[in-house]
C-alpha positions, -999 to +999 in steps of 0.1 A: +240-511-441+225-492-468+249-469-490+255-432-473+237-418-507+206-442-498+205-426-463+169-400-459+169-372-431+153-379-397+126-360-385+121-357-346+082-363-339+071-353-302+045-344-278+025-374-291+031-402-266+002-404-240+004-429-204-026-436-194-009-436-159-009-400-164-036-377-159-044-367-194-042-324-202-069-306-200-083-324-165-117-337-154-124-372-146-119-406-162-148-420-137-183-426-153-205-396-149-243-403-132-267-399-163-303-408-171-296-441-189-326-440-209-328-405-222-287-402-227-282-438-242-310-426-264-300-392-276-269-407-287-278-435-305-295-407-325-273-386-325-243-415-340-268-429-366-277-391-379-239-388-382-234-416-401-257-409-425-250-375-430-210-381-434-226-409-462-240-381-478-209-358-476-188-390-493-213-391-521-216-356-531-175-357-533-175-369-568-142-388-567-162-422-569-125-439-574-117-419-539-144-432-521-136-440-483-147-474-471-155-458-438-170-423-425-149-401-396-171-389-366-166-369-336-171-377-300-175-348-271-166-353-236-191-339-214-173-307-192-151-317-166-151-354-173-125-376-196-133-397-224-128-431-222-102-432-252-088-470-253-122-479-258-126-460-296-099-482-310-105-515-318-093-545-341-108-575-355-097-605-337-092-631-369-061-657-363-059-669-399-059-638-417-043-598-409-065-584-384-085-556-399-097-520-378-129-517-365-133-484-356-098-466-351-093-435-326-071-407-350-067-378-327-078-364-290-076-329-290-075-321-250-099-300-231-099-261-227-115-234-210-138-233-245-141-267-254-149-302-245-124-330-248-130-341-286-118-372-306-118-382-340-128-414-344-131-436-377-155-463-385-154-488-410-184-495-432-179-532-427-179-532-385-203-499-380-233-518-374-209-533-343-197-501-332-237-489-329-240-517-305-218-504-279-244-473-274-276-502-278-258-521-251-253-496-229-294-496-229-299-526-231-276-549-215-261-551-180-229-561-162-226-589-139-230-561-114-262-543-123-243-513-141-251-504-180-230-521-204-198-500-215-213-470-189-171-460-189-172-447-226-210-437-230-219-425-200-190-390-204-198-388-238-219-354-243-223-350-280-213-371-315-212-352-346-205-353-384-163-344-385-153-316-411-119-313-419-111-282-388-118-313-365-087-326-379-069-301-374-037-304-346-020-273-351-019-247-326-038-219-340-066-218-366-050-232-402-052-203-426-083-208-450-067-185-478-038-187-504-019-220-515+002-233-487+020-264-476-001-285-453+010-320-433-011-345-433-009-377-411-021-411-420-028-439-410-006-471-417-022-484-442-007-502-467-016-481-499-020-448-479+011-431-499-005-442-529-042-431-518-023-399-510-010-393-544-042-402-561-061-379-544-030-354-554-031-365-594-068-360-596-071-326-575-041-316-595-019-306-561+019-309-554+025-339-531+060-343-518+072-376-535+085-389-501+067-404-470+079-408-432+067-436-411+067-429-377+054-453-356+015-457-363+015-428-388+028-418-424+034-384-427+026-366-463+033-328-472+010-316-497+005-280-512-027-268-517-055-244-507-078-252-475-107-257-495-086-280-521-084-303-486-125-299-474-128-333-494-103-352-478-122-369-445-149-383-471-128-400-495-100-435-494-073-412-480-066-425-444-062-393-431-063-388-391-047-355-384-038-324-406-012-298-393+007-270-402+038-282-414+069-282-391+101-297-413+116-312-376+148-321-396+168-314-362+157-310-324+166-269-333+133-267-355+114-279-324+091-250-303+113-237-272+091-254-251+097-290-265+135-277-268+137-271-230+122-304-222+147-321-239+176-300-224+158-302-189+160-343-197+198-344-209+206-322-178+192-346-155+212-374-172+249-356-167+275-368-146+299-337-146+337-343-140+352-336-107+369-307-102+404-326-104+397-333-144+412-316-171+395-286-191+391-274-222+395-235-214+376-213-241+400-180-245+363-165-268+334-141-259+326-154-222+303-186-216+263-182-201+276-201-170+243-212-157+229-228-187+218-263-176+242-284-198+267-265-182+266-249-144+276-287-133+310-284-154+317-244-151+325-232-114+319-199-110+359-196-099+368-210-135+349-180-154+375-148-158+381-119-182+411-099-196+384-073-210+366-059-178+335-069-165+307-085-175+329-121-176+294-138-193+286-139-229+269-116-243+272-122-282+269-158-279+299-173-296+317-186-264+282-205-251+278-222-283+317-235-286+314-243-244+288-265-253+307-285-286+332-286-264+319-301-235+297-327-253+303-326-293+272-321-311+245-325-288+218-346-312+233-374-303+228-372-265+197-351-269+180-386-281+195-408-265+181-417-225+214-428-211+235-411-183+259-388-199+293-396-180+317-364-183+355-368-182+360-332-186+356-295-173+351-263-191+369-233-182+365-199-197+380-167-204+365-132-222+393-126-247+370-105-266+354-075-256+314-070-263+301-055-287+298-017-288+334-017-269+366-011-281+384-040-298+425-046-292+450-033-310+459-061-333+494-060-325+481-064-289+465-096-295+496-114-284+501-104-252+463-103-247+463-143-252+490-147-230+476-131-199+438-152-211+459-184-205+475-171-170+442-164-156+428-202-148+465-210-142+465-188-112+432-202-101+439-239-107+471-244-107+476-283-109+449-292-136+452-303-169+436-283-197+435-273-233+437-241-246+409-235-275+412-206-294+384-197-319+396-161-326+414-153-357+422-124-380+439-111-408+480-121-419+499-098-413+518-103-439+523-133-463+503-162-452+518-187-432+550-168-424+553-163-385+537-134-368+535-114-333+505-132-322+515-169-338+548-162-320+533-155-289+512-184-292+543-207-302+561-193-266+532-198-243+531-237-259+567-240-252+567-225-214+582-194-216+565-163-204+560-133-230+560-094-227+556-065-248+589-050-261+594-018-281+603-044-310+569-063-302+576-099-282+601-101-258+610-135-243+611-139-202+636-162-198+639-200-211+606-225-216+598-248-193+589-281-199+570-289-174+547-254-183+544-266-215+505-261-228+480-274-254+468-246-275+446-253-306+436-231-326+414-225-355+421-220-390+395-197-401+364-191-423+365-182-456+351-145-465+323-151-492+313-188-505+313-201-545+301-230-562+339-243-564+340-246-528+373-262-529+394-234-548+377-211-530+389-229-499+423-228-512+424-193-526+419-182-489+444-188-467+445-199-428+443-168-404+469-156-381+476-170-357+463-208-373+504-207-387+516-216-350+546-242-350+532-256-317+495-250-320+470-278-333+452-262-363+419-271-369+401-268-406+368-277-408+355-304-432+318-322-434+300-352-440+265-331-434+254-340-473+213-341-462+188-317-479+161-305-454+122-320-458+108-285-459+095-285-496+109-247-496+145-262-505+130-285-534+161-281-557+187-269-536+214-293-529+244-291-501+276-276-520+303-299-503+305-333-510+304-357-484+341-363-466+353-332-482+367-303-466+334-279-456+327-242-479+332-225-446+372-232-439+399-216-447+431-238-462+468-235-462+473-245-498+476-208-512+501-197-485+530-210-463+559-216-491+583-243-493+594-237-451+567-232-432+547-258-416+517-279-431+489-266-418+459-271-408+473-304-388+437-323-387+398-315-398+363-319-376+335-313-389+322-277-397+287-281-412+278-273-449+261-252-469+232-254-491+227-239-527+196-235-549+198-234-586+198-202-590+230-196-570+217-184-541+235-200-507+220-208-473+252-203-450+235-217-421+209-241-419+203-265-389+204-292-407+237-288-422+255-275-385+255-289-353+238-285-321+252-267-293+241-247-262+226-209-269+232-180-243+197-166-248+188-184-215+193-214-193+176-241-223+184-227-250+195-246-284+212-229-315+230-241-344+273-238-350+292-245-378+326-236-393+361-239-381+351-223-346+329-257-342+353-277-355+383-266-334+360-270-300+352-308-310+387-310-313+394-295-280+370-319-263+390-350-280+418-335-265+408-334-228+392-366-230+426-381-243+438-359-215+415-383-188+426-413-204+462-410-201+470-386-177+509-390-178+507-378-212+531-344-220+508-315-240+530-325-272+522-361-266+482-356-269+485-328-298+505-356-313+476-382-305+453-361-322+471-358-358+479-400-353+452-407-349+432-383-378+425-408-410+412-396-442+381-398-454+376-415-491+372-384-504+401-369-490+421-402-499+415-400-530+422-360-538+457-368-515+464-404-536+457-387-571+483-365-566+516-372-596+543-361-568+553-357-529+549-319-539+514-322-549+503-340-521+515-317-497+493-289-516+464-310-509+479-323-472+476-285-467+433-287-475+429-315-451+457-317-428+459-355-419+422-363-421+398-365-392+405-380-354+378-398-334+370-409-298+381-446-305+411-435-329+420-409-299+419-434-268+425-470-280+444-493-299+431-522-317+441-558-320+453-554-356+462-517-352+488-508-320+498-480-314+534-475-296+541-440-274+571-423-265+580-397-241+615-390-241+645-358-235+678-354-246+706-326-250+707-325-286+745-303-289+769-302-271+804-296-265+820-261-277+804-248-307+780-272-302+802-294-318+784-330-306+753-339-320+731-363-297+701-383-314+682-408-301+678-444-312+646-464-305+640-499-304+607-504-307+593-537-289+584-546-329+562-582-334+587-591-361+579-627-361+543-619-370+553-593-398+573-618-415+543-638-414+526-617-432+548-617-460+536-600-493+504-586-474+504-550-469+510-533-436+512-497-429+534-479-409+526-440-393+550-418-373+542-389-357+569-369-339+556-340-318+578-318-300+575-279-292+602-248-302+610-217-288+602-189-311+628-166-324+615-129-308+629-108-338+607-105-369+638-100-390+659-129-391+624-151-403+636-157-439+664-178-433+652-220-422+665-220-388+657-186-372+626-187-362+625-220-342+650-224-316+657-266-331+646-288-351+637-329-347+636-354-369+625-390-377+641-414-398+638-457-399+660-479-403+663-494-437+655-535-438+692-540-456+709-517-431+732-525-403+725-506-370+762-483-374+750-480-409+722-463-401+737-443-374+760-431-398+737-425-426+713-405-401+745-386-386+746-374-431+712-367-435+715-342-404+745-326-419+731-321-453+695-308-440+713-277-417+737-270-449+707-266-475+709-298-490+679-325-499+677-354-479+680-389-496+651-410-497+646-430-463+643-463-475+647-490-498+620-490-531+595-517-515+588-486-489+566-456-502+562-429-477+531-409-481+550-374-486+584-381-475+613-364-458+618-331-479+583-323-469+571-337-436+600-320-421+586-287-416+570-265-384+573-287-353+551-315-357+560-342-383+538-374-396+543-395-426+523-425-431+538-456-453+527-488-470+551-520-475+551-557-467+552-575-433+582-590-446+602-559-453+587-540-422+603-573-401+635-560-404+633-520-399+621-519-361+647-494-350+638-454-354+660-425-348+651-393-336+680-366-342+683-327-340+691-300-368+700-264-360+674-238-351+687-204-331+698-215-305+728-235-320+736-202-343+734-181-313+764-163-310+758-160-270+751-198-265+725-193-236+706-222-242+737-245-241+732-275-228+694-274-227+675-309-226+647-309-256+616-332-248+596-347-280+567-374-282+573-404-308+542-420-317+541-453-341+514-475-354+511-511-371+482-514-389+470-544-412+435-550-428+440-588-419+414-595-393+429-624-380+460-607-379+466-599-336+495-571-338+489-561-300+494-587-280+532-596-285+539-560-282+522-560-251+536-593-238+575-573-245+565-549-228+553-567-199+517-557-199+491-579-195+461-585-223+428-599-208+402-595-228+397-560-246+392-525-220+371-499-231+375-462-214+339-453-209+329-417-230 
């Protein structure tokens, strides 16, 4: 596979296929007409040599004698109502030793109208034209077996041949526009110097030809700038042209007409199997959804649309159409193409959060409460299914960036179960979270106001939105590997501003906000689009090219463009409700958990994270990129040489007066230590991912101090390969201790073990990941990881009302080794007791 740099944008040619099963446009009929043999096979004849000699003429008064064409173009008129008989006007020699060479070759058929015949352009070689006049002197001269005129099918519906002029080439709708300098397209044939006869003609004519070619099928596609009459030339010299157009840069099945569009979403609709009604959602808490668009009436019930801002519940502005449709299928290119049934394992669901435009907008400090009666309404309506919460709205911190606010808080309490209400003070808590209410929400973490050529500090210098900071939210930055310029000559210069793998102009960050307590954030990164910049600084926020497709609320077909961390976080939604299908026992903090495991960097990511001195530093740029970017495969399976283990589990972390006993949890983890030692010196690596939601402290005031705001805390920690099992217990039971009094916690392992960003900084917010690389032979012997509480609120709380509560987490851990030989699945699996035959695939 070439290199990512070496890779050229596609452009989407259509319309241009023709079945002859098919009754050709324009009408008439493909059966011979009833002529007078003599007079017509005459008049022709006449007619084809005058044409020839005349286009001789026209090639020798061109003056570009090293242009010459070795053949002439000519054009042949149906007569009215009747067809031409096209596969007869192309035709190749039939040598066996040597490349067959063309005859006479059909270029273009330009269908019937109300004004015109049925017209193709045809071109004849010098070398076979004396053979292509015998097809008119058979027809009359010779006869079939059967008494009929020879080749009657072609001749006889032929009314008229003619010297071609360059507006006979012409395949544009519209007349071409005769004045000014203006791109033009011009499509060759395949030969094999036609790029080169292309920029001759362009060198001696002195015109700007687009130093690039396309092949597409049986044509090479040129652009070349010029004025019409620079182009009158062109059918009489060595350039194979066949058909000149106006130039439409289809860099993406967006720049298509609407009419082509539609097709292609009438096609794609007819090939989706929605989801029954029993599958899980992604609900879109946005501007409404356009409900009856054909990509998505089959997986939107009209029960499933609601509003919290009045009626109408569709979508007007067009925000919530475009994420329902990332959402539902990720960037539709992909399946646009492709001619495959489109299985769905998911459902939308929607809700009008905000308000059209022209009406009033919430009161910020509103927006809370707002979003918690959004995620009650499909609750009420269906009850029992599944569904992730994607939130594309953000705004303004209220305060410093990344410290907890009304909406983030509210956010962090519908996660966790507990229902929310307005209170004098702003939030007020009803009653204790429920774990079995427990819900996905992700969220986004914002676009960035203005863009500069340092896309990255200007990234940085703006911080995530409110309410991105939420402990139990999945936040969602946007990066890109959208690094292609578009073909239209218009952008000759410009470049896209965002390298490829790197996090995209259009997202916010949390590196310049959050201090030392507050969570990492965002968690993971989907792509968000690019942008492109010319040399003179100016910046083209949105081209097609450089976003992704997506359904458009204009009307039932249409196509638009999305980009940005709204795009991202709905791609991300989707991952999450497939994962949802896939694993149905699987608790809300299990699959946002899934998610971050899964996310991987890309090499540039890796590299900004790796280059960093310190643990500190990496954090800074763990805050740009989160962990990296998830994937269907990276979401749903495991691998051979990469397993990944999951852990559902609940304890009572204190108990006893005061809260005096402190509970952790010990796992044993079915680990293939007889395979690791194996390994020996080779390099394995090691994630952990504990997810687990808190219950948000409801007073504003008590935020500056570690353990007020969350109502506990987990941790991980594994057991060192020189420990004993009440050694680490012990040593766990002191790290604990140390954390709630202030303290630093002690590195977690032994030297040959290098954690990623280790335990004084993965321990923040309620999601924690750290990724390490060591031996097999070390790894061998550290199979046992403890999960253990600190203090949050609810142990300082003087009234003790959650006493005795059971906390629920999600431990997820993964062996990976880049020895492909190496099986790490199966004697995991054969511990656990679960069989392995062959590899299983859940079908996207």
């Amino acid at each position: 596979m070439p290199e990512r740099d070496d890779w050229l944008p596609h452009l989407l040619v259509l319309g241009r296929v023709e079945s002859e099963d098919f009754k050709r446009q324009g009408g008439g009929s493909s059966e011979p007409r009833e002529v007078d043999r003599r007079a017509h096979g005459e008049r022709l004849r006449t007619e084809l040599d005058d044409t020839l000699r005349r286009q001789d003429t026209h090639r020798e008064q061109s003056g570009l004698e090293e242009l010459r064409a070795q053949g002439v173009i000519v054009t042949i008129e149906s007569a009215t109502n009747y067809l031409l008989k096209i596969d007869s006007l192309e035709q190749r020699s039939r040598h066996t030793k040597t490349p067959k060479r063309p005859k006479w070759l059909l270029l273009s058929v330009e269908p019937a109208t109300g004004e015109s015949p049925e017209r193709a352009q045809v071109w004849v070689s010098d070398e076979y034209r004396g053979e292509f006049l015998r097809l008119f002197e058979n027809f009359l001269e010779r006869d079939t077996p059967r008494g009929k005129p020879r080749n009657r099918e072609l001749v006889a519906n032929i009314a008229r041949i003619r010297a071609t002029t360059l507006q006979d080439l012409w395949q544009s709708a519209g007349e071409p526009t005769t004045f000014g300098v203006h791109w033009w397209e011009i499509w060759l044939r395949p030969d094999d110097d036609a790029f080169e006869q292309a920029q001759r003609f362009a060198e001696s004519a002195g015109l700007q030809l687009v130093p690039s070619m396309l092949r597409f099928g049986t044509r090479y596609v040129v652009w070349l700038r010029a004025r019409w009459d620079d182009l009158l030339v062109l059918p009489f010299t060595s350039v194979p042209v066949a058909e000149l157009r106006r130039p439409q840069f289809v860099d993406t099945v967006e720049d298509l007409d609407p009419g082509e569009q539609r097709e292609f979403v009438r096609d794609l609709a007819g090939r989706v199997v929605p989801a029954g009604d029993d599958a899980p959602a992604v609900c879109l808490l946005d501007t409404g959804v356009r409900r009856t668009h054909a990509l998505i009436d089959g997986s939107l019930a009209e029960s499933d649309v609601h509003s919290v801002v009045g009626l109408p519940s569709g979508d007007l502005c067009g925000h919530g159409t475009q994420m329902a449709g990332l959402a539902l299928f990720g960037p539709l290119d992909a399946p646009l193409l492709d001619a495959g049934q489109v299985v769905l394992r998911h459902r939308l669901e929607s809700v009008k959060l905000l308000p059209d435009t022209g009406r009033p907008l919430h009161d910020p400090s509103a927006y809370g409460l707002v979003t918690a009666q959004a995620v009650a309404e499909p609750e009420v309506t269906a009850a029992r299914r599944r569904r992730a919460y994607c939130l594309t709205v953000t705004a303004e911190p209220e305060k410093t960036p990344g410290e907890p606010s009304l909406w983030s808080a509210a956010i962090d309490a519908i996660a966790c179960g507990t229902d929310i209400s307005r209170s004098p003070g702003g939030i007020e808590l009803l009653g204790a979270p429920q774990a079995d209410a427990a819900r996905l929400v992700i969220v986004a973490a914002g676009n960035v106001g203005a863009y500069e050529r340092d896309y990255r500090s200007n990234c940085d210098l703006s911080p995530i939105e409110d309410p991105a900071q939420a402990w139990n939210a999945l936040t969602v930055g946007a990066c890109t590997e959208l690094i292609v310029t578009p073909s239209d000559p218009t952008y000759a210069g410009w470049h896209c501003l965002a390298a490829s793998g790197d996090v995209s102009p259009h997202s916010r960050t949390g590196v310049a906000g959050g201090g030392s307590k507050w969570p990492i954030k965002p968690d993971i990164c989907m792509e968000g689009g690019n942008v492109l910049i010319s040399p003179a600084n100016d910046i083209a926020q949105r081209h097609p090219l450089l976003s992704l497709r997506t359904t458009e609320h204009a009307d039932d077909h249409a196509l638009c463009s999305a980009n940005a961390t709204s795009a991202a976080t709905s791609q991300a939604s989707r991952l999450a409700a497939l994962a949802m299908a896939a694993y149905p026992d699987y608790w809300p903090e299990t699959i946002r958990g899934l998610l971050t495991h899964s996310a991987d960097w890309t090499p540039t990511m890796r590299e900004q994270i790796e280059s960093g001195t310190s643990r500190t530093q990496r954090v800074q740029t763990l805050n740009r990129y989160g962990w990296g970017v998830p994937d269907v495969a990276g979401v749903l399976h495991s691998a051979r040489r990469a397993v990944t283990m999951v852990t559902q589990d609940e304890f009572v972390p204190f108990e006893g007066p005061e809260y005096s006993v402190r509970r952790f949890r010990n796992h044993q983890l079915p680990w293939p230590a007889d395979i690791l030692q194996d390994l020996g010196a080779e390099n394995v690596e090691l994630r952990v991912t504990l997810s687990y939601f808190v219950e948000p402290s409801a007073a504003r005031r008590g935020w500056r101090n570690r353990y007020a705001y969350a109502s506990h805390g987990l941790r991980f920690d594994l057991q060192r390969p020189t420990e004993s099992t009440a050694e680490f217990i012990r040593r766990v039971g002191r790290e604990a201790a140390r954390e709630e009094a202030g303290g630093r916690l002690s590195a977690s392992s032994s030297t040959p073990i290098e954690w990623t960003i280790g335990p004084n900084q993965r321990n923040k917010g309620s999601l924690h990941q750290d990724v390490w690389s060591g031996t097999g032979a070390d790894l061998a012997r550290s199979g046992v990881i403890a999960v253990y509480p600190v203090g949050g609120w609810w142990k300082n709380n003087r009234h003790k009302e959650r006493c005795d509560r059971e906390v629920r987490y999600s431990l997820l851990v993964s062996l990976r080794t880049r020895q492909e030989e190496i099986d790490l699945y199966t004697p995991v699996a054969v511990e656990l007791g679960v069989p392995v035959i062959g590899t299983t695939m859940i079908e996207i």
